[in-house]
C-alpha positions, 0 to 999 in steps of 0.5 A, a space after each residue: 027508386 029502390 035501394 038497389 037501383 043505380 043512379 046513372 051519372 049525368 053525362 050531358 051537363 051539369 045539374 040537368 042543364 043543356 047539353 055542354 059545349 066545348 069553348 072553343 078557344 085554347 085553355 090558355 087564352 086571354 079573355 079581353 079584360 078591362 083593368 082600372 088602376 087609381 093612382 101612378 106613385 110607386 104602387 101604380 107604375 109598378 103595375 103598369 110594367 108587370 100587368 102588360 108584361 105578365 098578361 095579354 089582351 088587357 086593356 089598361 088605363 091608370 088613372 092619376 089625378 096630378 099633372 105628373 106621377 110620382 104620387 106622394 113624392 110629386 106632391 110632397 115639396 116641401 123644403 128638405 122633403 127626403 127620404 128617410 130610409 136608405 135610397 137604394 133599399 127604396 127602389 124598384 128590385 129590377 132597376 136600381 139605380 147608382 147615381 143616388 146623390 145621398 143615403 137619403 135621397 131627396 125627394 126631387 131625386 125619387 119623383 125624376 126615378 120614377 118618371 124615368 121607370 115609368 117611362 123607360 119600362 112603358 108605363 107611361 103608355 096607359 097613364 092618364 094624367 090629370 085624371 081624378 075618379 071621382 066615384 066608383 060603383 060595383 054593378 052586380 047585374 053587369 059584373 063590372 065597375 062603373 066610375 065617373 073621371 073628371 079630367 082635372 085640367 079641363 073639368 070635363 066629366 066622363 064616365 068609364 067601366 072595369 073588369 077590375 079596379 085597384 087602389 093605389 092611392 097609397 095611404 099617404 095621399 089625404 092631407 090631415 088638418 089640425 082640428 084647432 079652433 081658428 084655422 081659417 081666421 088666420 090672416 097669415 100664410 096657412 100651408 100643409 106640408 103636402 101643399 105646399 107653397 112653393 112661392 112663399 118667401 120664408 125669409 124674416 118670417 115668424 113661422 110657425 111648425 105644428 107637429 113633429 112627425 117625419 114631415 117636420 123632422 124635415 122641414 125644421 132642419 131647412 127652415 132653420 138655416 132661413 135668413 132671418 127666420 124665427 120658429 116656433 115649433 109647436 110639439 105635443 108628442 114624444 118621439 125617437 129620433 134614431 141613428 141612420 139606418 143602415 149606419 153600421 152597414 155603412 161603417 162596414 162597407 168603408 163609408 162614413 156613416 156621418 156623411 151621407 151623399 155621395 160623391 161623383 166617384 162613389 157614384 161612378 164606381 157603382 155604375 161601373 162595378 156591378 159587383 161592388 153595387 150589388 153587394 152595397 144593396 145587398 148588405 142595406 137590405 140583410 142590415 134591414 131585414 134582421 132589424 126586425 126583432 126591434 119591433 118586439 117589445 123587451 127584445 134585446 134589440 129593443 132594450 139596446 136601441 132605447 139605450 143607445 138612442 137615448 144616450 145619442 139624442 141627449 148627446 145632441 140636445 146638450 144645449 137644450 136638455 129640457 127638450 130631451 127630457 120632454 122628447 125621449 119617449 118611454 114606449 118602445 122605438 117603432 111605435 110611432 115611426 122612428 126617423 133618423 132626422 139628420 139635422 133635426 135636433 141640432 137645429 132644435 138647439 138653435 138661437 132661432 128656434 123655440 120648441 114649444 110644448 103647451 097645447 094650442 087654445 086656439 089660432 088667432 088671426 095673426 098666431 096662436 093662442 096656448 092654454 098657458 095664456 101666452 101669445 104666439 105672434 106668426 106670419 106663417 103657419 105650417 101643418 106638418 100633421 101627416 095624412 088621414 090614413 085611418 079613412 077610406 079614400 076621400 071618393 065615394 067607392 060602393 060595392 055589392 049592395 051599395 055598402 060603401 067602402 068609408 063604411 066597411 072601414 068603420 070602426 077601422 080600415 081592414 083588408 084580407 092581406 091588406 089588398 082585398 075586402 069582403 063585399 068589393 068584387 074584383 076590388 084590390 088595394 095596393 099598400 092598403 090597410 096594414 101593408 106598411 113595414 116596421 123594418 125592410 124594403 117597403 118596395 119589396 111589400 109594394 111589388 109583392 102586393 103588385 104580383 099577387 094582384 096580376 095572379 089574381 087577375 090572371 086566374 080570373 081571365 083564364 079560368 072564366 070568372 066573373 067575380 072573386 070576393 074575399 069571404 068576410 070569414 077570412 077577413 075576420 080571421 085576419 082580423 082576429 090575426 092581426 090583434 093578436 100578433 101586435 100584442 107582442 109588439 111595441 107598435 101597441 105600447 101607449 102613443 100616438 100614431 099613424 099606425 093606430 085607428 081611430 086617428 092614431 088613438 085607438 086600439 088597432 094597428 091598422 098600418 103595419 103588415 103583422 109580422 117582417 117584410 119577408 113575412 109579407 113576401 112570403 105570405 103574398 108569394 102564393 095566393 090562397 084561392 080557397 079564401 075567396 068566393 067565385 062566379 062563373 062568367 056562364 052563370 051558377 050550374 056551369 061546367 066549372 071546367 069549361 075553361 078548358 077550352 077546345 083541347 089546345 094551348 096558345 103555343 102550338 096554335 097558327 097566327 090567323 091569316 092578316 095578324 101578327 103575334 109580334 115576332 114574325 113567327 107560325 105559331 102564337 107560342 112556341 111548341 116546343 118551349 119547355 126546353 129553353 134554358 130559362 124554363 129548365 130546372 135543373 136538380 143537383 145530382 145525387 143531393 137534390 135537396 142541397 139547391 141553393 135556390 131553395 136554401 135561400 128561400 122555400 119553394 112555394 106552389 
């Protein structure tokens, strides 16, 4: 062809396939899809409200293991289990709930919540209860998820496919045994606190505590008040045990910050004064979203709660001061997970309570052998050890050429945002690596993470994709982000933590989002469709905008002869919804700029 000829354009299809041909279907229309969600605590019911609420002709199954949801919170029953965050900051945005007995509500008190969320907003209709998945492979031939699902309370074993498939196990779901020479010789009662027996008569007992993370700061303060009960509590790490959260806010509001329930007339005011309760909440999450600048290592924020909590947890340990020159660390508060622990220290400084620092040799069969020498006669021994949040979930999940999840988190888990990894199509994780917060509304995170999934979803059903997969360059960038931001941080001053990889040793934050919970909001708000790699569901070369469809939308197409769009209507929409109020946006005259709406927060796309 001469320089000066034209190369007329293709007209007929693309890169000289076949002629196009039209969808027929409305561009708006919902493609049946199959979603498979693994879990029904918080992040799992959270989705079974929003995704039949948000999307259509999904078929959803939310697959939970136990007999009951609620996930950590059904499993978790140890005596004095609470929350240790302010109840009515951890609560779904759109059904708070008034009648919390406590500030900190226990943990019975959160598991019935979520029961009665889960029930009162429909989730209940696609959980499956006693469900476990037992494996999960991507089959890059059909595009789908094939799992194997063992029905726990019959053993019987099936297999099932997705579309999509979402974790939302949590990272506090894989119980972490003490790795100490002996733990199977014990003869006594051995139980973790994530399993607890609830049988066990812990009256006149020997018991002893290993850890002192957020679980034992719980259970110490209980077990302590048990009729004749002798404790030891075994503790190899510093800790800040802090102020209430929230207590000046309270101090604010007219409540004693020293007593947290609630009595039946507090209760009965929110219920009845929506004002006064929404101004209650809102003040707890302004309170908590400020405190951000804690988590900055030499923040004045930081230097004064050091001083404080310092002074305070000295105040309360005065009968036993060798336990708060052993206790109070020297790195920043929030590098381990600060807890306010009511009760805790106190009931350190009790007659019946030894707090014992040695290391642990080994357990024998009827206690505990240190490397002091000493002997340490037990009846019971409890493993408040936390959870293996460092490790992918304890079931085979394998994605694009059979890399298997346990392997794409060697060295350390990761995760694009923290709810997608590259080689796992249509895979999304809730509260995943690096999803929890410092400071704020964990179930903010949760219901952000949750949106940003139905988007995700949403667009793979509208659009005609087959696939969506993070590219591994965005992982590596948030990778190389994340590094670099917790530098500044206390969160990587030198201690033992969750946070951490490598089992709390290592060098990575693996647990916290980089940044403020609002950060997260923000971020989460709009998803960045460039970072992703997509397939057409009609195969490379497609007219990528043949999901266009036939040059209708959903609202001004007849329900077909025999069906029902569920309000008795002509139409599957309506044709002329753009002028119902509740899509109206309306500028301020003369000073658009000055709405409130967009002072609160920024518009985002």
């Amino acid at each position: 062809m001469s320089g000066s000829e034209k190369q007329e354009p293709n007209v007929n299809g693309a890169g000289g396939s076949a002629p196009f041909v039209l969808k027929e279907e409305p561009l708006d229309g919902h493609r049946r899809m199959k979603v498979r969600v693994i879990g029904a605590g918080y992040s799992g019911i959270y989705l079974g409200i929003r995704i039949p609420q948000r999307l259509r002709n999904i078929d959803l199954q939310i697959f939970e293991k136990n007999e009951a949801v609620g996930g950590t919170w059904w499993v978790n029953r140890y005596p004095g289990v609470a929350c240790d965050v302010p109840s009515h900051s951890y609560q779904y945005k759109f059904n708070p709930n008034p009648n919390w007995s406590s500030f900190y509500a226990p943990g019975h008190e959160i598991c019935a919540y979520l029961h009665d969320t889960a029930e009162r907003f429909g989730a209940t209709r696609f959980i499956k209860l006693s469900h476990e998945v037992v494996s999960s492979t991507w089959d890059d031939e059909t595009k789908k998820w094939n799992l194997i699902v063992r029905r726990t309370d019959t053993g019987e074993t099936f297999q099932d496919d997705a579309d999509v498939l979402i974790g939302a196990r949590g990272t506090l779901s894989n119980p972490s045994w003490p790795d100490i020479p002996g733990l199977k010789d014990f003869q006594g009662e051995v139980m973790h606190s994530a399993i607890w027996n609830d049988d066990y008569d812990f009256r006149d007992k020997r018991i002893g505590i290993i850890g002192n993370g957020s679980s034992s700061i719980q259970i110490v303060p209980s077990l302590q008040k048990v009729e004749g009960a002798q404790i030891s509590c075994f503790v190899r790490s510093k800790t800040w045990i802090t102020n209430p959260f929230g207590d000046v806010v309270m101090e604010k509001l007219g409540l004693n910050p020293k007593k947290f329930d609630f009595s039946l007339e507090q209760r009965q005011e929110f219920a009845q004064n929506p004002e006064k309760f929404f101004n209650f909440r809102k003040a707890i999450e302004f309170d908590g979203n400020t405190s951000h600048e804690v988590s900055l290592r030499d923040s004045g924020m930081q230097r004064g709660g050091m001083h404080l909590f310092r002074e305070s947890m000295q105040q309360r340990l005065l009968l036993k001061p060798e336990i708060a020159e052993f206790l109070i660390p020297s790195f920043g508060i929030g590098c381990r997970r600060a807890t306010p622990g009511p009760g805790y220290l106190e009931a350190l400084c009790e007659s019946n309570v030894d707090f014992i620092t040695d290391g642990i040799e080994a357990i024998t069969s009827n206690g505990v052998k240190l490397v002091s020498g000493r002997d340490i006669s037990l009846d019971v021994l409890v493993c408040a050890t936390g959870f293996q949040v460092s490790k992918a979930p304890p079931f085979p999940i394998a994605g694009r050429g059979g890399l298997t999840l346990a392997e794409r988190f060697t060295p350390f888990p990761e995760a694009y945002l923290s709810v997608a990894v590259d080689s796992f199509p249509n895979y999304f994780i809730m509260l995943g690596p690096n999803s929890a917060i410092g400071a704020g509304s964990l179930n903010s995170m949760i219901e952000a993470e949750g949106d940003y999934i139905v988007k995700c979803i949403r667009k793979l059903q509208k659009e005609d994709y087959a696939t969506m997969t993070v590219k591994p360059e965005r992982v590596r960038d948030w990778r190389v982000f994340c590094h670099e931001y917790f530098k500044r941080t206390v969160y990587s001053d030198k201690c033992s933590s969750w946070y951490k990889s490598e089992g709390g040793k290592g060098d990575r934050i693996i647990g916290l989002w980089p940044g403020s919970c609002l950060h997260a909001v923000e971020a989460l708000r709009a998803p960045r469709w460039e970072d992703f790699d997509w397939e057409s569901r009609d195969g490379t070369g497609a007219n990528m905008l043949r999901w266009l469809g036939n040059g209708w939308s959903v609202t001004h197409t007849k329900v077909e002869e025999g069906q029902s769009n569920g309000n008795g209507q002509e139409y599957q929409g309506d044709p002329a919804w753009y002028l119902e109020p509740m899509f109206m946006d309306v500028p301020l005259e003369h000073r658009p700029e000055d709405d409130p709406e967009f002072k609160m927060r920024p518009f985002s796309h």
